[in-house]
N, C-alpha and C positions, 0 to 999 in steps of 0.2 A: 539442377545444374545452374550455378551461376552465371550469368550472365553480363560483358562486360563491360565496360565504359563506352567504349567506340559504338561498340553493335548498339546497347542503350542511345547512343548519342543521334547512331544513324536511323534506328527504326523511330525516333521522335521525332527528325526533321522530315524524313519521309511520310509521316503520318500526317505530320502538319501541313504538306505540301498536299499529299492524297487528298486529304479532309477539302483543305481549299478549293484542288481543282475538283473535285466531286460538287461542291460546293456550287462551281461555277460551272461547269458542265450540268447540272440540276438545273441551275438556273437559265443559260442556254436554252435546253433543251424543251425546258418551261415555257420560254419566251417564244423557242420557233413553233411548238406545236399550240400555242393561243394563238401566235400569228397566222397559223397556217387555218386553223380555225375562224379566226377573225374573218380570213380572205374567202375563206369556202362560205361564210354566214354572208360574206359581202354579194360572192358570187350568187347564190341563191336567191338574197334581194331584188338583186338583176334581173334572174330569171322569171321572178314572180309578174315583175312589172314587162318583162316581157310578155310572158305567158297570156296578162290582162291585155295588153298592147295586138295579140294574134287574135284573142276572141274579139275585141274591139272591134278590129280589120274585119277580119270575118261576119263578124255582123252586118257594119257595112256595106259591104261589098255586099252580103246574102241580101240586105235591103234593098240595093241599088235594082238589082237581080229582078226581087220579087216587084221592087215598084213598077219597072218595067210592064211585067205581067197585069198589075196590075189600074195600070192606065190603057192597057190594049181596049178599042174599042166594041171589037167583037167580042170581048171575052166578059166586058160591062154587059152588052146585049144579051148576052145569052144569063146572065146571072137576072138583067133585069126582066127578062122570060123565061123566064126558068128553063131555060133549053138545059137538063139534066146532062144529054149525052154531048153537047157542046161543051159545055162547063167541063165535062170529066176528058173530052179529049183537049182541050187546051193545058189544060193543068198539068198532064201526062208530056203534051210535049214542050212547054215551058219546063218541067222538072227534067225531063233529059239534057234538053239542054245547057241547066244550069248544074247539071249532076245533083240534082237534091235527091235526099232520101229519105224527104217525111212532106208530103203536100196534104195542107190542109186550109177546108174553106168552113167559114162559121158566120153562120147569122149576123146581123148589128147586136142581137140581145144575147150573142155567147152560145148557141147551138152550135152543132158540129151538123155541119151539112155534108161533108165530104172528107174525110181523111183515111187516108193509108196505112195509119196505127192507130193502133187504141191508147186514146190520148183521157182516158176518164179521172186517171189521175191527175191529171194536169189542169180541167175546168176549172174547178174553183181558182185557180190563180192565173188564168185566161180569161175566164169571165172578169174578173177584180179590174183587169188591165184594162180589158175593150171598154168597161163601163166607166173608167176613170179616165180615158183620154182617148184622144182622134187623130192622134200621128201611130206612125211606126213604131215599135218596140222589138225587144229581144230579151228572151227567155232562155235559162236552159231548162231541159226537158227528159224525165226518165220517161221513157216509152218500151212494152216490149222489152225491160230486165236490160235498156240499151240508155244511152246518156246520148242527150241531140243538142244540138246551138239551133234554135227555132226563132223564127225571125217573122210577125207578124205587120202586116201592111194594109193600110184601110182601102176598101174597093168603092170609088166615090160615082156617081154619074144623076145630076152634080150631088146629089145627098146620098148619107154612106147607104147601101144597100149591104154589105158583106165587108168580113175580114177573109184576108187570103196570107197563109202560111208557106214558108219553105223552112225545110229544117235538113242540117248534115249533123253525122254522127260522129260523136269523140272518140274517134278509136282509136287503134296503132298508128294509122298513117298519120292520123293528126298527131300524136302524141309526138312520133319519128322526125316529123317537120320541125318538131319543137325543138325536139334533141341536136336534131344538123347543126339548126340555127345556133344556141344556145351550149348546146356541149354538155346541154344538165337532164339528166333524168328524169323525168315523169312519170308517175302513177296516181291515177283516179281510181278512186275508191269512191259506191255509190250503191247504195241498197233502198229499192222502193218501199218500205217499211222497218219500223224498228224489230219486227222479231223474222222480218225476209233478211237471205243470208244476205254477206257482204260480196260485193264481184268486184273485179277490178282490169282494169290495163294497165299495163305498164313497158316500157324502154328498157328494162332492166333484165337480163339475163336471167338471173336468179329469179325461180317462182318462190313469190310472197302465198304465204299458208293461209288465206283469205277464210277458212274453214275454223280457225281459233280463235279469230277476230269475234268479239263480245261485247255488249255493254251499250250506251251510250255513245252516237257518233263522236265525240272528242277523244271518247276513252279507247275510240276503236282506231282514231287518226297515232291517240297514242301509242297504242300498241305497234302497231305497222310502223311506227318512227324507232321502238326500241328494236324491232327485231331487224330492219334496217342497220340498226347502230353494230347487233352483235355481227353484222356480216359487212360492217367497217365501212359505212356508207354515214353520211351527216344529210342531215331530212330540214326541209324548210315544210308545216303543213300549212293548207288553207281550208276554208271550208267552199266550197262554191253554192250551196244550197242547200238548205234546212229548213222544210217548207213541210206542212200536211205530210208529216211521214217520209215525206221525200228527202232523201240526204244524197250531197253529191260534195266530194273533199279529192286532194291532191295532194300528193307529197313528193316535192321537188327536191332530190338527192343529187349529192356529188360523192367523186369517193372520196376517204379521208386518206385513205393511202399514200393517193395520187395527189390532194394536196401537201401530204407530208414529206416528199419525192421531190419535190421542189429546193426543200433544204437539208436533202443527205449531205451534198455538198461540202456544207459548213458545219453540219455535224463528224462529217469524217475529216474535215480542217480540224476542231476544238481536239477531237480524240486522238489525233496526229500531234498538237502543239501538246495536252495535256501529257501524250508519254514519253514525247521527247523532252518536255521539262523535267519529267520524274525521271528521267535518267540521267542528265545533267544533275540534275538537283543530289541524286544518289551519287555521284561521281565526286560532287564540289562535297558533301556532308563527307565522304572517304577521307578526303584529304584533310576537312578542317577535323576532322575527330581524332587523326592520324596523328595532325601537328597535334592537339590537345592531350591524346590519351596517355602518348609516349614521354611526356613530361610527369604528368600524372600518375603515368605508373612505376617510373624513375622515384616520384615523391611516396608513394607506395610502399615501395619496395625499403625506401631510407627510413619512413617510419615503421615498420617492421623491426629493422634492425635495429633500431635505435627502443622500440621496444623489448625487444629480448637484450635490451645490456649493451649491445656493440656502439659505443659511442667514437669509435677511433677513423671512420672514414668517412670523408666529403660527399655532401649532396652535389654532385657537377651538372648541373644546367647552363647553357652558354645562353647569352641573348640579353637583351635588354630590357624581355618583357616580365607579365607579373608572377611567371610559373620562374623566372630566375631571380626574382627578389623573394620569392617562397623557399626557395631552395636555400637560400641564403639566411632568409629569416630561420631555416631548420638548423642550417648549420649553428647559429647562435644559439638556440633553443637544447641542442643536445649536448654542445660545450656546457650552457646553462647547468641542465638536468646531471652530466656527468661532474660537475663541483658542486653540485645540491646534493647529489647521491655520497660524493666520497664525503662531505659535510655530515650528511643523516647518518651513514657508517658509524662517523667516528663519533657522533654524538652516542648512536646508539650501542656502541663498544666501549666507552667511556664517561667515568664522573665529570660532569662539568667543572667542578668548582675543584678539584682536584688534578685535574687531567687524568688520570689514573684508570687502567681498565675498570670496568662497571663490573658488579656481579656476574652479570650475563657473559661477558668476556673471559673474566679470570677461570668463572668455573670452566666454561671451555677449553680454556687452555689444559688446567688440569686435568678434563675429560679424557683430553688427548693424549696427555701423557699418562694416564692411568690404560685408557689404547695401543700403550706401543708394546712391543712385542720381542726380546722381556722387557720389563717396565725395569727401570733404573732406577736404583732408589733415592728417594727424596723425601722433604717434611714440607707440613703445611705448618703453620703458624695464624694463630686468630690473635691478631691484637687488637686488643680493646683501650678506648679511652677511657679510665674507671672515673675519672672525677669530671668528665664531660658535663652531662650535667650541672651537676654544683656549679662549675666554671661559666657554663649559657644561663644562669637563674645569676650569677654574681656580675657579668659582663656582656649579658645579650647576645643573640645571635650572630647579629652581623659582627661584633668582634670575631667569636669563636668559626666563624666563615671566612675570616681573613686568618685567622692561624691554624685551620686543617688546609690551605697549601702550604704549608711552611711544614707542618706535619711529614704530607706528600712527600716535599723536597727530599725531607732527609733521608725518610725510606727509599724511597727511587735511589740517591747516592750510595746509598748503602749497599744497595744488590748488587749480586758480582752479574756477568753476561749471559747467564742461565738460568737466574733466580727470576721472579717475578711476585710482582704486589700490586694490588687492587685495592680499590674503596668497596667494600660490597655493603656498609648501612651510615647510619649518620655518626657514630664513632665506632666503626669499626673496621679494621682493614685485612686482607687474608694475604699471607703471604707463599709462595710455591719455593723453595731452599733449596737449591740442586742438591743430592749427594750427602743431605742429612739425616747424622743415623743418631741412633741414641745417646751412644756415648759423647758426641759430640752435641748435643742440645741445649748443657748446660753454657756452655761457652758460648753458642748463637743465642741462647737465648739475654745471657748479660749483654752481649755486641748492641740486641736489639734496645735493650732497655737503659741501655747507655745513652741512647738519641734526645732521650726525655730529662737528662740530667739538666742540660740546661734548660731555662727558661727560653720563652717564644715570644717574639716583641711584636707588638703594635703599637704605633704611635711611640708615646710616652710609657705604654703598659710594659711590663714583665710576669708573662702568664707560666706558670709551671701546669706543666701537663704531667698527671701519671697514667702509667699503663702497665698492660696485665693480658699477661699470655699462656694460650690455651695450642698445646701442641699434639698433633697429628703424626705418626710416621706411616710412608707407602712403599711397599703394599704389604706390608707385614699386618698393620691394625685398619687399614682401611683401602680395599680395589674400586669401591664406582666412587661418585661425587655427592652422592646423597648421608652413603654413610660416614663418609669424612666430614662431612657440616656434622652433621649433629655429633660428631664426636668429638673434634672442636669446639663444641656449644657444650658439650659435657664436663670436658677441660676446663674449659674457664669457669664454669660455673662452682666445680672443685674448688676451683684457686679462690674466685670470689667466698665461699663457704669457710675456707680456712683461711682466708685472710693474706693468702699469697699472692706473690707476684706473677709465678709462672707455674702452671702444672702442666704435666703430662698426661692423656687417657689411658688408663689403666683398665684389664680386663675386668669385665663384671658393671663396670659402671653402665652399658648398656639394658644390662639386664635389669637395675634398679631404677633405670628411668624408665623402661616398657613398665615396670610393676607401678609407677607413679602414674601412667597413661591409665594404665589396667584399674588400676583401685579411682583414680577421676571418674572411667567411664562407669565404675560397678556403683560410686558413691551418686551421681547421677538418676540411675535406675534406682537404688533404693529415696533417693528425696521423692522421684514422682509416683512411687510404691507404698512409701511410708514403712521403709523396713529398719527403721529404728525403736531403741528401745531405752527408758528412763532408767535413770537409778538416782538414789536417793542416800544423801549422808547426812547424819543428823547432828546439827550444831546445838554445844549445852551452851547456855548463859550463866558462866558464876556468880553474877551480881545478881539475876533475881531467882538460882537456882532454880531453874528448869529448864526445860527444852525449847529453846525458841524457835527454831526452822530448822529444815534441810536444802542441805546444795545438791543442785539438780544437774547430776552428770549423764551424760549423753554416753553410750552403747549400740556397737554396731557388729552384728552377726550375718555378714553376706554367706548365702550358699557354695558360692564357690570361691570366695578368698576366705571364707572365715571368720575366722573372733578377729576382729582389729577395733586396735586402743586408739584413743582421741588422737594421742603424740602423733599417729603416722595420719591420719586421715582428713583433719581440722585442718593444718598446715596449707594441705593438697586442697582443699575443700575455699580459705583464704585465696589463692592462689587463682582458685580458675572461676574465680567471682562467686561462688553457691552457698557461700556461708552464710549472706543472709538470710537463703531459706530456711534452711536447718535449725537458725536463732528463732525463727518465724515458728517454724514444729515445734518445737523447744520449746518457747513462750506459750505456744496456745495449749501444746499438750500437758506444762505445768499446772498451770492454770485450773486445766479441765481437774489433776488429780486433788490440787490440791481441794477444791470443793468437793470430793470425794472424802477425804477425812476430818474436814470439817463437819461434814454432816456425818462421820464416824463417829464422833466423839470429841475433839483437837480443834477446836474452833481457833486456838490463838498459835497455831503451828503453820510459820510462814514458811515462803521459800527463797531460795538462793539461786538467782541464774546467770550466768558468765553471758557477758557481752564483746565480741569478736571487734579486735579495733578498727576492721572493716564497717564490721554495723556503726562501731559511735561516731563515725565522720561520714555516712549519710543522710543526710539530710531528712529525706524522704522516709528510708527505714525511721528515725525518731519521732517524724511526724504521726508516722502509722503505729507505734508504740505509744504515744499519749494517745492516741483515740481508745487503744485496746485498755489503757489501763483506764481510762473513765469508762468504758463502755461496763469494763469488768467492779469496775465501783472498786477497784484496789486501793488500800491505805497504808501509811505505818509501817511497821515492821512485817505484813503481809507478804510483801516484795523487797525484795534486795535485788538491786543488781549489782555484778561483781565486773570490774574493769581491769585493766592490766594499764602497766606503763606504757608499751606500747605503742597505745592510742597515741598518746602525748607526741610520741617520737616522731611520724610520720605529719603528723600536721594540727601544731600545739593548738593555733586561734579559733580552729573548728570544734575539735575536740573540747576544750572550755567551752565552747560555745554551745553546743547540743549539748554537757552533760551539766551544764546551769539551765539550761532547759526541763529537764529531768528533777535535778534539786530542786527548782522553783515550783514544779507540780507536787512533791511531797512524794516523791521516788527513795528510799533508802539506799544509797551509793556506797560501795566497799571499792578500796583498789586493791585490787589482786596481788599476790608474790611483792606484798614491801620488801623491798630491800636488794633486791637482784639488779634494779635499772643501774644508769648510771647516773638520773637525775633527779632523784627520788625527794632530799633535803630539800631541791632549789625550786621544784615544784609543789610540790604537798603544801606551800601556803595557800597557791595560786589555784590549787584544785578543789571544787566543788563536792565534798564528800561526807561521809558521815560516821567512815569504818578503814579502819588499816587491817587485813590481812597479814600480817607475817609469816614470810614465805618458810614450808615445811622444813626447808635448807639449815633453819637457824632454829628448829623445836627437836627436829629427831636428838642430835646430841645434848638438849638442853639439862639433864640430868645429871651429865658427868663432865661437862666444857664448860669452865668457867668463864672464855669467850663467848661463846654464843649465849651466856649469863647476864655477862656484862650488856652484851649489843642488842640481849631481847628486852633487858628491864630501861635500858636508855632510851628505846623507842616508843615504850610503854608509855614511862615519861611523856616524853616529846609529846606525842600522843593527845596523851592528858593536857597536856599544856596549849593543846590547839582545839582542845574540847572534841577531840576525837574518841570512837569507843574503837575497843584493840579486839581482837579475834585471831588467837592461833591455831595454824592448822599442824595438820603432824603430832598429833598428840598421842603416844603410845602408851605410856604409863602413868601410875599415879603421882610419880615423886616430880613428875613436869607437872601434873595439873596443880600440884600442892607449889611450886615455885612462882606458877602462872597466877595464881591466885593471889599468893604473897605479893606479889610485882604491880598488883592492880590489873591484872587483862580480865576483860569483860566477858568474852568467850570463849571454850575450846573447841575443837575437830580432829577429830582421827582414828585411827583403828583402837584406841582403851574402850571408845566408845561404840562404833563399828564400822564396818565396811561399810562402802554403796549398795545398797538393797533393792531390789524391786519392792514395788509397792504392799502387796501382799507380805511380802517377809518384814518390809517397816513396818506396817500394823503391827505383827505380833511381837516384835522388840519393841516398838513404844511401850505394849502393855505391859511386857516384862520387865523393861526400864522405870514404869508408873508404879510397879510391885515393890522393887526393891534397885530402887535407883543406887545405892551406898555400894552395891555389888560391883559396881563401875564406876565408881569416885572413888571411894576410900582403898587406901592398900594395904 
């Protein structure tokens, strides 16, 4: 679920607020509980020096005590006489009176003469002392599994005779006194050996587990400080003595609670101010998100609509701030976008340079009306600029861009309020006729072609434009949009074919363009199959009576269109660019036979192969044609290629160009069908050749036409006169080859001599031809 601006807005400022005082309440709470630590570690230090300040006292004062006793004169007397039961009743009632609870008397040399506990572990650091000095001193003392403050005092009269001891024991009461004073807790921890258990006293409520205590005295002062900690108490330790086995330590605790207790206070101040800000803070974040969102979602809501298309109503934001100069700024931004849009429309519904609906338009239109329901009848109209062209090669573009609007004009003027016309290519325009039927077509179609009578001016020019029209009727020959264009494109292409101005699509013409489709696609599949096949016509030479070559006719037997002849296939083949392969097959598949009957027998039996006026104005195809013919070591009359006019027609400076190319390698050239061009005379100086052809048109009647007499022996001539050799094809009977002889031509061809053969059937007519050649010349 989405989530939205406001609430976004609010849960960040709350967060950043939270974070903060989290932040600062951390830090607080940080600060009072080291504080509060600081004061508990400070309290503790107090107490230590307390603590040393009560044993200090105590000493003294146990000194004062024992010195007493210990200057009594009777009790000198009796030590310096060994009065045993004197000495032990003194001692008995000086300790009552001073409450002691350890009397003890010892030699000058550290014997123990008299004491009340067994003090053996204590010698060696009693002895150390008495023999190290002659005043007073103070020990402590484990006695009997018990911890004493022992206070010894020299017994002088005048030279020492004796040490005399008092000692009180560190227990509760002492410990209690500590605590009155102080307020801090105490525990002594104190074990007469490292592996005797640990004992202890303590002020504290809670019994300490003295029973787990292990290790090394530190590590044992340790422990008792951690489990202290886990029962929320803070421990100061000390050690009080670590002597011969003897360990005596304390740990001075306060609670930490209780020092923490101090500053609930200000901790329930911080938690009080931190959620009273956070609800202020969430209160004031409502409002400014409130002012924000509602402008925001106003602006929301306009770019929405302004993206789905509505560009007709105002963003209203009142105010002076920058959500009402946004608003503002949208207003102009969708005015903007709605004259960008209707701009892009009309671009994209319309020719620019024409104004004129675009293809995409027009067809629309007529979609629509091809749509309605009944459809009404109407004509479509393709008009074409036929001499466009020509006119941008003679006058450049941008002329002929300034007079297709002038084009435009007249058509637009011309439509009545229901008709419509379009530009749909670069000289073509489609027109929609209300209400046009057939018998009325001829009359619209002069109306149309009337526009073009006059010339079209630019500047100083006078351009004549022709045009050529290719007409539609709906819905009788055409109901969608698809089949009306190409039927239009069929139309004119008619009219261009026969040289008209306007045709009409006529049934069937459909059918013979799908079979121009159909035999493209089948003639495709057999070039990448190789489903062709040679034939072969053999040309005589009358001048040196024999057989000089055959012309190499191409045959094509698809499996499912059948036998089809050059006439329908070449054309299509021209057309959809594949002709140069098929030259390419052709060439190499010659080639290959003809070194087949040269190693027959036929060494000097060349061949004839027709060259597509496509192949002689590329480049590249001639190139790969001299390599093939060096590669093949071709010479002489081995090779002939045979050219048509044509070539010349489509683009003269090239064509010269690659077929003096040709000549200059020692290529034998023929041009194809002399005499059919229309520029046959004005060229044939200018063409690189070797051989004229005369077309079959002017040999079939040459027998009995004294015309086609006249016009074959003049070109014969001609011919001769440009050092040309002649070759006629079409040659049926003897009484033409016997004319053609007379005339001077060089060569014949035709059915007297034979058909196109496959290869196999030429061998065995060569041989029959080499038997009794007279059987086929003479008549």
């Amino acid at each position: 679920m989405a989530i939205s601006f406001r609430t976004r807005l609010l849960l960040i400022f709350l967060s950043l607020l939270g974070l903060t005082l989290s932040v600062t309440l951390w830090a607080v709470l940080r600060a009072t509980d080291a504080n509060a630590r600081a004061g508990a570690n400070r309290e503790l230090a107090v107490a230590e020096r307390v603590f040393d300040t009560l044993l200090t006292d105590n000493s003294r004062q146990l000194t004062d005590r024992t010195t007493l006793l210990a200057e009594d004169f009777g009790f000198k007397q009796a030590i310096a006489t060994n009065e045993e039961g004197t000495i032990v009743s003194v001692l008995a009632n000086h300790g009552d009176r001073v409450g002691a609870d350890m009397i003890v008397l010892m030699s000058p040399d550290g014997e123990v003469l008299i004491s009340t506990h067994d003090i053996d572990s204590e010698l060696a650091e009693l002895g150390d002392s008495i023999r190290q000095q002659q005043r007073p001193f103070s020990v402590l003392a484990l006695a009997e599994d018990a911890p004493y403050q022992l206070v010894m005092v020299p017994v002088q009269a005048p030279q020492l005779i004796a040490w005399v001891g008092m000692g009180f024991i560190m227990d509760t009461a002492l410990l209690d006194s500590f605590r009155d004073i102080t307020g801090t807790n105490i525990t002594l921890l104190y074990r007469a050996g490292e592996s005797a258990p640990v004992q202890s006293f303590t002020t504290l409520n809670a019994e300490l587990p003295v029973a787990e205590l292990a290790g090394d005295f530190a590590s044992v002062l340790d422990q008792a400080t951690d489990q202290f900690g886990e029962s929320g108490w803070l421990s100061r330790q000390g050690v009080l003595k670590d002597r011969d086995g003897q360990q005596l330590g304390m740990l001075l605790s306060v609670s930490l609670q209780e020092a923490l207790a101090a500053y609930d206070g200000l901790r329930n101040q911080m938690l009080a101010i931190a959620a009273i800000a956070l609800v202020l803070a969430a209160l004031a974040t409502a409002l400014i998100a409130g002012g924000i969102s509602r402008p925001i979602s106003a602006l929301v809501v306009a770019a929405r609509r302004i993206g789905q298309g509505n560009y007709n109503q105002k963003v209203a934001l009142h105010g002076n701030n920058e959500f009402a100069v946004l608003g503002d700024t949208l207003d102009s931004m969708q005015s903007a976008i709605q004259e960008r849009e209707r701009h892009i429309l009309y671009q994209a519904q319309h020719d620019l340079l024409t104004g004129l609906p675009n293809r995409d338009q027009i067809g629309r239109l007529i979609t629509e009306r091809l749509a309605e329901e009944p459809i009404a009848p109407f004509g479509v109209i393709l008009l074409q600029l036929s001499n466009f062209d020509d006119l941008s090669d003679v006058y450049g573009l941008s002329v002929m861009d300034a007079v297709l609007p002038q084009v435009a004009s007249r058509l637009a003027d011309t439509c009545r309020d229901l008709d419509k016309v379009g530009r749909i290519g670069t000289d073509e325009f489609l027109l929609l006729v209300d209400g046009l039927m057939e018998d009325g077509a001829v009359a619209e179609a002069d109306r149309y072609l009337a526009l073009f009578d006059d010339a079209f001016r630019h500047d100083s020019l006078e351009i004549k434009v022709e045009a050529r029209l290719g007409m539609v009727f709906c819905p009788q020959q055409a109901n969608d949009y698809e089949d009306l264009m190409r039927r239009c494109h069929l139309a004119i292409s008619e009219a261009r074919h026969l040289g008209h101005s306007v045709a009409t699509y006529q049934d069937g013409q459909d059918e013979r363009h799908l079979r121009r489709i159909t035999v493209t696609n089948r003639l495709q599949q057999a070039i990448a199959e190789g489903g062709f096949q040679l034939m072969f016509q053999p040309q005589y030479s009358l001048e040196h009576q024999r057989m000089r070559s055959v012309e190499v006719l191409i045959r094509w037997n698809d499996p499912v269109l059948g036998r089809m002849f050059p006439d329908e296939f070449i054309p299509l083949a021209e057309q959809s660019g594949d002709i140069t392969l098929i030259t390419d097959w052709v060439f190499n598949e010659s080639i290959r036979q003809m070194r087949r009957w040269q190693a027959d027998g036929y060494p000097d039996l060349g061949i004839s192969v027709n060259l597509s006026a496509k192949d002689i104005l590329k480049d590249s195809f001639v190139d790969s044609l001299l390599a093939r013919i060096q590669q093949h070591g071709l010479k002489g009359e081995e090779l002939i290629l045979e050219v048509t006019e044509s070539a010349m027609m489509a683009d003269t400076e090239r064509a010269l160009k690659n077929l003096k190319r040709l000549y200059d390698a020692g290529v034998e050239l023929a041009m194809d069908d002399f005499g059919t061009g229309f520029s046959s005379l004005a060229q044939l100086k200018s063409m690189p050749v070797h051989e004229l052809k005369i077309d079959k048109a002017f040999i079939l009647n040459l027998a009995t036409d004294a015309d086609d007499q006249r016009i074959v022996k003049s070109t014969i001539e001609m011919a001769l006169q440009l050092g040309l050799s002649v070759l006629a094809e079409g040659v049926e009977d003897q009484r033409s080859i016997a004319l053609l002889e007379a005339m001077g031509c060089h060569c014949i061809q035709g059915y007297c001599l034979a058909k196109a053969l496959p290869y196999e059937d030429l061998m065995a007519w060569l041989a029959t031809f080499n038997r009794e050649p007279e059987s086929f010349l003479q008549a």
